[in-house]
KOLLUM-93224 format. One record per residue: residue number from 1; z, y, x of N, C-alpha, C in turn. Coordinates in steps of 0.2 Angstrom, whole numbers, plus 5000, padded with zeros to 4 digits. Each point is the difference from the previous one (the first is absolute). Layout:
N
PT;resi;n.up;n.north;n.east;ca.up;ca.north;ca.east;c.up;c.north;c.east
PT;NUM;Z;Y;X;Z;Y;X;Z;Y;X
...
// end
This chain:
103
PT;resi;n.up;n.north;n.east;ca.up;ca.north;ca.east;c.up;c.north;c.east
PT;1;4957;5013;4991;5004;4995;5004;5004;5005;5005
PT;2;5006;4998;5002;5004;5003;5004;4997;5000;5010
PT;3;4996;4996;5001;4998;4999;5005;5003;4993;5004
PT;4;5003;4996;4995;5001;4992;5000;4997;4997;5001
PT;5;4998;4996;5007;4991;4998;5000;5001;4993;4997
PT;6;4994;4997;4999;4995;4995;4994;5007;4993;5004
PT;7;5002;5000;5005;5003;4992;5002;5007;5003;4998
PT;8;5004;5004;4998;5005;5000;5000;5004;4994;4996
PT;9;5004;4997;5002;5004;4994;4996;4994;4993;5002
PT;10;4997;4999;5006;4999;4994;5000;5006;4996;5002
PT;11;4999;4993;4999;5006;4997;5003;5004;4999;4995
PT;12;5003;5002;4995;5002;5000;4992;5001;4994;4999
PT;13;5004;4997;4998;5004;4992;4998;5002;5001;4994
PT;14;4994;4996;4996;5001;4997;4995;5002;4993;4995
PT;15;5008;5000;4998;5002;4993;5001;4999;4995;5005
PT;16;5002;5002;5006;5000;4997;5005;4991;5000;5005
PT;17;4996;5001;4997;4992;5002;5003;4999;5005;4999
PT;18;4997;5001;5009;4998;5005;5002;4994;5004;4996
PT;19;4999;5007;5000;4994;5001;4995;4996;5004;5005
PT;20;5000;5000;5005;4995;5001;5006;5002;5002;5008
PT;21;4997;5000;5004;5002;5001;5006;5003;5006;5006
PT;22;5005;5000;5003;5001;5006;5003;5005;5003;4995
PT;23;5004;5006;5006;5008;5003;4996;4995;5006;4996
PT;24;5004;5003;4996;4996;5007;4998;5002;5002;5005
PT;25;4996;5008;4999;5003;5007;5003;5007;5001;4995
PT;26;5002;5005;5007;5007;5001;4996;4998;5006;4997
PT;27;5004;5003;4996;5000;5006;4992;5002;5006;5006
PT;28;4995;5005;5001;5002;5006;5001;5008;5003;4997
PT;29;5002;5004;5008;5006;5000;5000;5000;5007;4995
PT;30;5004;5000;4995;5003;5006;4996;5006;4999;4995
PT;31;5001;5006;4998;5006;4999;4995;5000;4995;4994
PT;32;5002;4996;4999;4997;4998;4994;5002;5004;4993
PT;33;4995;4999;4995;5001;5004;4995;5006;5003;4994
PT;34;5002;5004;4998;5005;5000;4996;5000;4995;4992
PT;35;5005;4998;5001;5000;4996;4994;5001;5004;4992
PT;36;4994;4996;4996;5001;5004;4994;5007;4998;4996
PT;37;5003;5000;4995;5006;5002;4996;5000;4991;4998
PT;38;5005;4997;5000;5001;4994;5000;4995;4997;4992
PT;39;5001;5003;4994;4996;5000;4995;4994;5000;4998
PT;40;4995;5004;5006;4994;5002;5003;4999;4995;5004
PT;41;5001;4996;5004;4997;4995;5006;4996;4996;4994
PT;42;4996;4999;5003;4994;4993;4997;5002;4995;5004
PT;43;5001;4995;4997;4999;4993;5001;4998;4993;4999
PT;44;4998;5000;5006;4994;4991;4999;5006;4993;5002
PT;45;4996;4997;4997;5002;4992;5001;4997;4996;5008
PT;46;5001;4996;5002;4998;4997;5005;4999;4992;4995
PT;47;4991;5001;5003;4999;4993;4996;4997;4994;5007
PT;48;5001;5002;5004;5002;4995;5007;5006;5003;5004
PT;49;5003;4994;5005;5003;5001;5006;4996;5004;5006
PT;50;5002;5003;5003;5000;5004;5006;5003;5000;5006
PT;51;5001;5000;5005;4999;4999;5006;5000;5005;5004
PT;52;5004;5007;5003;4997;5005;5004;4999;4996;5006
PT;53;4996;5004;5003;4997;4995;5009;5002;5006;5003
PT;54;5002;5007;4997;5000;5005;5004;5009;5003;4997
PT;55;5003;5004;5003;5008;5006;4996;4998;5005;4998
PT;56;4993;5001;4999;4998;5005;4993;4999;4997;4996
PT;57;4998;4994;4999;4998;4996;4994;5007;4998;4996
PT;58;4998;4999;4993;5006;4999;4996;4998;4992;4999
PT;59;5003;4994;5000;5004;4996;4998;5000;5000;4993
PT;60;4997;4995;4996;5003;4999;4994;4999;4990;4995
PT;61;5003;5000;4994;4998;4995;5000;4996;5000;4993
PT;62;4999;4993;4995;4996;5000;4997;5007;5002;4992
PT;63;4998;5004;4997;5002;5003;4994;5005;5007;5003
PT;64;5001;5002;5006;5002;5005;5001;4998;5008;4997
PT;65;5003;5002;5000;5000;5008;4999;5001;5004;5003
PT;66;4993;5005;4998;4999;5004;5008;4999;5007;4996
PT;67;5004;5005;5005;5000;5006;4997;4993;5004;5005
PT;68;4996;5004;4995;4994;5003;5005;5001;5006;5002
PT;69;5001;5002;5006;5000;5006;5005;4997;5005;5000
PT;70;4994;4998;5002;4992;5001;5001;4994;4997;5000
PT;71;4996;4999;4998;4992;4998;5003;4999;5000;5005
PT;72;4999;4999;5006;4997;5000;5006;4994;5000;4999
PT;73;4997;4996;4999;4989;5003;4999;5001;4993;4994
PT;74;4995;4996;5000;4997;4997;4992;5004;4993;5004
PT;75;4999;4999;5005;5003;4991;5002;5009;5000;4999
PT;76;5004;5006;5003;5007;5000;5003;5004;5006;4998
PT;77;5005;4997;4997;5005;5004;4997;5006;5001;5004
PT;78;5004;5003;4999;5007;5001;5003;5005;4999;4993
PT;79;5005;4998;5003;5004;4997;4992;5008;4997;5002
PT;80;5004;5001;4997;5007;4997;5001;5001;4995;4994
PT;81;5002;4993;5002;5005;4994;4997;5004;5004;4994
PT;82;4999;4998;4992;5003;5005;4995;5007;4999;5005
PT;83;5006;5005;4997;5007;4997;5000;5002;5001;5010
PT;84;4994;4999;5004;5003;4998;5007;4995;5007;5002
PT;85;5002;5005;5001;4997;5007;5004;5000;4999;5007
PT;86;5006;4994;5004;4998;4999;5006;4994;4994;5004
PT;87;4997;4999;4993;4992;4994;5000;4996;5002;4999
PT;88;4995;5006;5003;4995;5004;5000;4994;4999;5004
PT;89;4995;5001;5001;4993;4999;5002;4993;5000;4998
PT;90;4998;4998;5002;4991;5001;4999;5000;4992;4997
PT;91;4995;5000;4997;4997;4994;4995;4995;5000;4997
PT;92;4997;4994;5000;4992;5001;4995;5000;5000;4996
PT;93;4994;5006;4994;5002;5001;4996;4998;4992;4995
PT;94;4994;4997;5005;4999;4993;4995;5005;4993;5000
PT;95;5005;5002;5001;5006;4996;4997;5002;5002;4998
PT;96;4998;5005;4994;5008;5002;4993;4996;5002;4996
PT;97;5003;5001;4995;4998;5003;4994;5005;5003;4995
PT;98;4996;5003;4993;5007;5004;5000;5007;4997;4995
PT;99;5005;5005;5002;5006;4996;4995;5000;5001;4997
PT;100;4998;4996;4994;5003;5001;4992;5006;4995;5000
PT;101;5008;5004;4999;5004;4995;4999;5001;4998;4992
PT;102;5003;4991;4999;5002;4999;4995;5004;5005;4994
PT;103;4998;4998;4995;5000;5005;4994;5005;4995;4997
// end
């Protein structure tokens, strides 16, 4: 673990419900990471809507495309909206999974 403690991301809106009480802590201030080569990014899908409570949190909705940054520890990711590099943030990693696009 990066030293992200156990509550980070309480408070999380899913589809319009809350998914527990209190703002997270905010993300340690640092650089954020280098991005890999646009053909090397992994990406997940979003299989609910999202809600940031916080301006480190990402925003997204349900069938979205989410480019991964980093892992933050096993709960919370960092990640940019495919296509929109200026819709970045943290997000739970249990609302996505991964993208297989159609064939």
């Amino acid at each position: 673990s990066s030293g992200i403690n156990a509550e980070y991301g309480r408070g999380m809106t899913v589809g319009g419900a809350a998914t527990g009480g209190g703002a997270p802590p905010t993300v340690p201030h640092r650089a954020p990471p280098a991005l890999p080569p646009r053909t090397q990014r992994r990406r997940v899908e979003a299989m609910y809507d999202c809600e940031a409570d916080d301006i480190d949190e990402l925003s997204f909705r349900t069938g979205d495309i989410i480019v991964v940054v980093e892992e933050i520890d096993d709960s919370w990711w960092f990640g940019m909206i495919d296509g929109d590099d200026s819709k970045k943030g943290i997000f739970p990693k249990n609302f996505i999974r991964p993208y297989e696009p159609s064939r």
